[in-house]
C-alpha positions, 0 to 999 in steps of 0.5 A, a space after each residue: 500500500 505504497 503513498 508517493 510523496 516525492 520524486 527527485 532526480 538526482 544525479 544518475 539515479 531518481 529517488 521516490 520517497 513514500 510511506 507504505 506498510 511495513 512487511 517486515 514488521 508485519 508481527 507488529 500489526 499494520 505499521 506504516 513506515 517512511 521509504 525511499 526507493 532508487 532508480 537507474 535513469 538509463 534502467 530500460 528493464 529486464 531480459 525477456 527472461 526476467 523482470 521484462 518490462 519492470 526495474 533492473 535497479 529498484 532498492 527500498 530502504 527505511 527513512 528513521 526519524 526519530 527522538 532518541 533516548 531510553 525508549 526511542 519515540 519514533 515518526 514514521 509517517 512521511 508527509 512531506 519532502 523538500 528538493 535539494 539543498 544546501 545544508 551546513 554545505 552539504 547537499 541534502 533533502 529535509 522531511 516531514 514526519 507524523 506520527 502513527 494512526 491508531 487503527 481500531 475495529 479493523 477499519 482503515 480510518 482511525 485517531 492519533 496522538 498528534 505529532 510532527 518532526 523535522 529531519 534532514 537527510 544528506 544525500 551521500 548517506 542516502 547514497 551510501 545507505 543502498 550499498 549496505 546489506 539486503 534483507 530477506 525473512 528468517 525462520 517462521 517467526 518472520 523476522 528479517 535478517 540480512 544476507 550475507 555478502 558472500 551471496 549476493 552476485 556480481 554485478 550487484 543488483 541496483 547497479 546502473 548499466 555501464 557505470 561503477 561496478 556494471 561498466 562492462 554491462 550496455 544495457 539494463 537487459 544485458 544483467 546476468 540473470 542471476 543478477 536480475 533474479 536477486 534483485 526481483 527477490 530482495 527489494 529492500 535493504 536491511 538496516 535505515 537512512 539516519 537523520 543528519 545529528 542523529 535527531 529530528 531538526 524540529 518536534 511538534 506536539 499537539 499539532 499535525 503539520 502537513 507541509 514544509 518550505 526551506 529556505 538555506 539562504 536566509 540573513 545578510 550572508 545567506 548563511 541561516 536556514 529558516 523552515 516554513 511548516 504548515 498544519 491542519 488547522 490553517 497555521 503556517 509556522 517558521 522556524 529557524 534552524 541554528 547554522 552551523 558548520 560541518 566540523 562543529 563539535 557535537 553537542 555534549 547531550 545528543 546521541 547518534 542514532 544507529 547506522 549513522 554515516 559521516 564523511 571523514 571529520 564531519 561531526 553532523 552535527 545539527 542538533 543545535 536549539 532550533 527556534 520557533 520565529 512565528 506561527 501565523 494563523 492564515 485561513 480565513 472561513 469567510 474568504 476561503 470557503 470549502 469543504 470540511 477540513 478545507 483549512 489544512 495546509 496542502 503546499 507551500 512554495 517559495 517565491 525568493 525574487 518577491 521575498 513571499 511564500 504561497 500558502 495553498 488551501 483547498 478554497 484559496 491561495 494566500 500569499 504571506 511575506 517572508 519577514 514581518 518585521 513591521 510589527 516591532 515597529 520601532 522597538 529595538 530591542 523588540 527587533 534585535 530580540 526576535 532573532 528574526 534572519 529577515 529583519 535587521 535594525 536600521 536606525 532610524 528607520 526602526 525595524 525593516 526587511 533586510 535587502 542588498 541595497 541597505 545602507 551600512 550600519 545595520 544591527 542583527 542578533 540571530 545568535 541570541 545575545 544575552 544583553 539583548 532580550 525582553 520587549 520596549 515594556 521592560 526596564 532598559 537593559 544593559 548595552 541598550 542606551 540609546 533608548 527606543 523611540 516608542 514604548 510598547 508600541 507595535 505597528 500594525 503591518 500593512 494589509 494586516 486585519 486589526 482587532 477590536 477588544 470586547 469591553 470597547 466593542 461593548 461600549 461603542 454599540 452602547 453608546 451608539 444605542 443611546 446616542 440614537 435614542 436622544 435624537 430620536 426624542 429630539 427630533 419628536 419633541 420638535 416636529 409635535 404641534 400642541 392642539 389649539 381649541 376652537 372654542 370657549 373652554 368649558 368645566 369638565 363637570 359641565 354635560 355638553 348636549 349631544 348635537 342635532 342634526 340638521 334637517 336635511 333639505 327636500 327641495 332646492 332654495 326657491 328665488 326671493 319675492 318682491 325683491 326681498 334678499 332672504 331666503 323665503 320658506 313656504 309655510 306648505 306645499 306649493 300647488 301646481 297652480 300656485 307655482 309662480 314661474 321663474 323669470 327666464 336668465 341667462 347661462 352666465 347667470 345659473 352657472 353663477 348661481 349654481 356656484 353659490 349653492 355649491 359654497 353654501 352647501 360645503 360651508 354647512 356642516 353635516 349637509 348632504 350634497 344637493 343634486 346637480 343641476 338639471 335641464 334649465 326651464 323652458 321659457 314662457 311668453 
């Protein structure tokens, strides 16, 4: 059940790095260990007799990394792998380890205790690691052992044709078939690929880490080596790794792990105190929508001409900047403090990104001094006498998300609330119109009489006799013959006069609109 992380060409060979089950510990249950396999890149395949069309030259070994100790506590799920690099001026690939699943009930999915190692591996131990024994199984227990050298052919299986010990050999097909049929029959070696310092570089508990960037070439003199690690919960860390040189004495408390190979006077020691810059929280749910477990790291790359690093999510790519140095603002100590590579201080610029054309004069103190430690809160320390030019102030980068404290959030929605309610009864108590009465105020003990209506009107208003100007009511009901004819008028005239009834009509209170006008009278002669 082999899981491919990494394939690099390098040198004559191609190296695949994967993890896989591990057969030989299969009495210990389903074990998933870290490989890395190497291929000739002129292997054409076998004969037609055996391993036609298949590797001449596949060899597997084991990747350990592991903390040592009493009860040494391994990583063994590989998840990562970077390209070559220079490391302490050896050519050399740093990888990414987990810890194990813990499969329950048969079922393939399962719960770990979270843990994650870095380790770096020089590449001429890789090397030297697949000329080392083959294993084979022993004995009906299973367990597995190395064969001896007397049984292994000539020329030794894994050999790239026409190179070394194969020189004489044209073609991978040209393989002796005792050659070929060993090598079908012992793909892996015995024995494991130790990390450079015999320990991991970096350990991280509670935490699954996913991803890793390197960057060999930090600081002014491109001398420091700062690893990018990114987890499953969208936080990306960076941490620096103490440069140190290949003849450097090793530390007093470290112990090589077995089968670790050094060249002639190199120590490999890298088991210095590493130190952890920063850990950025970068995923956003709002911006960076996707499904569950959408904020897990899936890759890193690193930009060097734009100084950045592109962060991948299932959602979205966010591009961070390789230093921060913007947050110390103008502290110094601050800056010096962080031992950050990428930022140096510059006065009086304050803290800054370090590049070729600064001026001289700049100050940086990734080794850790002992005079210059805490922030701009403290007391000064000793060797710090030109003072800061701010207190405890730290300016935001740019682009970065300000946060807001409760208690203040708290208080300007209050106080907005309040602020809205007062004009809001400002603005009521200025619009509101008393009401003015219409009459003589009378006592609230007096009844008032409840009102008539007035008598609604069954005939039309009847012109005025003998010249009079009031209106004249009959006392009864006209008769036919008694109904005086109206003197003939003009159309000018009964408009006018229908305009007047009209007024006199709305101004009386609870009157029901007369009827219309009909066709005016015919005039007698």
């Amino acid at each position: 059940e082999p899981h491919f992380v990494q394939a690099l060409p390098y040198g004559p060979y191609v190296y695949f790095f994967f993890r896989e089950v591990a057969v030989e510990l299969s009495a210990l249950g389903k074990v998933v260990v870290a490989r890395v396999a190497r291929v000739c890149r002129n292997d054409q395949g076998g004969s037609p007799r055996v391993l036609e069309r298949r590797w001449t030259s596949f060899l597997k070994v084991r990747l350990q990394c592991a903390i040592p100790g009493d009860t040494v506590f391994y990583f063994d799920v590989l998840e990562a792998v970077t390209p070559p690099r220079a490391l302490h001026g050896r050519p050399a690939v740093l990888a990414l380890f987990g810890t194990q699943p813990n499969r329950h009930g048969g079922r393939d999915t399962g719960t770990r205790i979270p843990g994650s190692a870095v380790c770096a591996f020089y590449l001429a131990d890789v090397e030297r690691a697949f000329e080392g024994p083959f294993a084979e199984p022993r004995g009906t227990a299973g367990t597995w052992a190395p064969v001896p050298e007397d049984r292994v052919p000539r020329p030794r299986p894994g050999c790239c044709a026409g190179m070394g010990l194969a020189a004489g050999v044209v073609t991978s097909g040209d393989f002796p078939d005792e050659t070929l049929v060993f090598a079908k029959e012992h793909p892996l070696l015995h024995g494991a690929v130790a990390p450079a310092g015999g320990r991991p570089l970096f350990t991280r508990t509670g935490t699954r880490l996913t991803q890793l960037a390197v960057d060999t070439g930090a600081g002014p003199q491109g001398n420091q080596t700062v690893v990018f690690l990114g987890a499953e919960d969208g936080r990306v860390l960076k941490v620096l790794a103490a440069a140190q040189h290949p003849r450097a004495t090793r530390h007093p408390g470290s112990t090589p792990a077995p089968g670790d190979s050094r060249e002639p006077g190199d120590t490999g020691d890298t088991s210095a105190e590493t130190l952890l810059l920063e850990e950025i929280s970068l995923y956003d749910p709002r911006r960076c929508r996707g499904p569950r477990g959408a904020s897990r790291v899936l890759g890193l790359e690193l930009h060097p001409p734009g100084r950045e690093l592109y962060v991948a999510f299932t959602g979205c790519l966010v591009r961070l900047p390789l230093s921060r140095c913007a947050r110390h603002g103008a502290c110094r100590r601050s800056c010096l403090a962080a031992r950050d590579p990428y930022c140096v201080w510059l006065p009086p610029r304050g803290c800054v990104p370090f590049s070729e054309d600064l001026p001289s004069g700049f100050e940086q103190d990734v080794e850790g001094s002992p005079g210059i430690t805490g922030t701009c809160q403290d007391a000064p320390a000793a060797g710090d006498g030109d003072g800061d030019l701010a207190h405890g102030v730290r300016q935001a980068e740019t682009g970065a998300a300000a946060t807001v404290p409760v208690p203040v959030l708290v208080g300007c929605v209050l106080g907005a609330f309040t602020l809205g309610a007062l004009a809001a009864g400002l603005l009521a108590a200025c619009y509101r119109r008393p009401a003015v009465p219409k009459g003589p105020l009378e006592s609230p003990a007096t009844p008032r009489p409840l009102a008539q209506p007035p008598a609604p009107r069954l005939y039309p208003l009847l012109p005025p006799q003998g010249g009079a100007g009031g209106l004249w009511d009959p006392p009864e009901l006209p008769t036919p013959e008694a109904t005086p004819q109206p003197p003939t008028k003009m159309p000018q005239e009964r408009v006018a006069e229908h305009r007047r009834g009209q007024a006199t009509h709305l101004n009386t209170p609870g009157c029901p609109e007369p009827p219309g006008p009909g066709p005016p009278p015919k005039a007698t002669l």
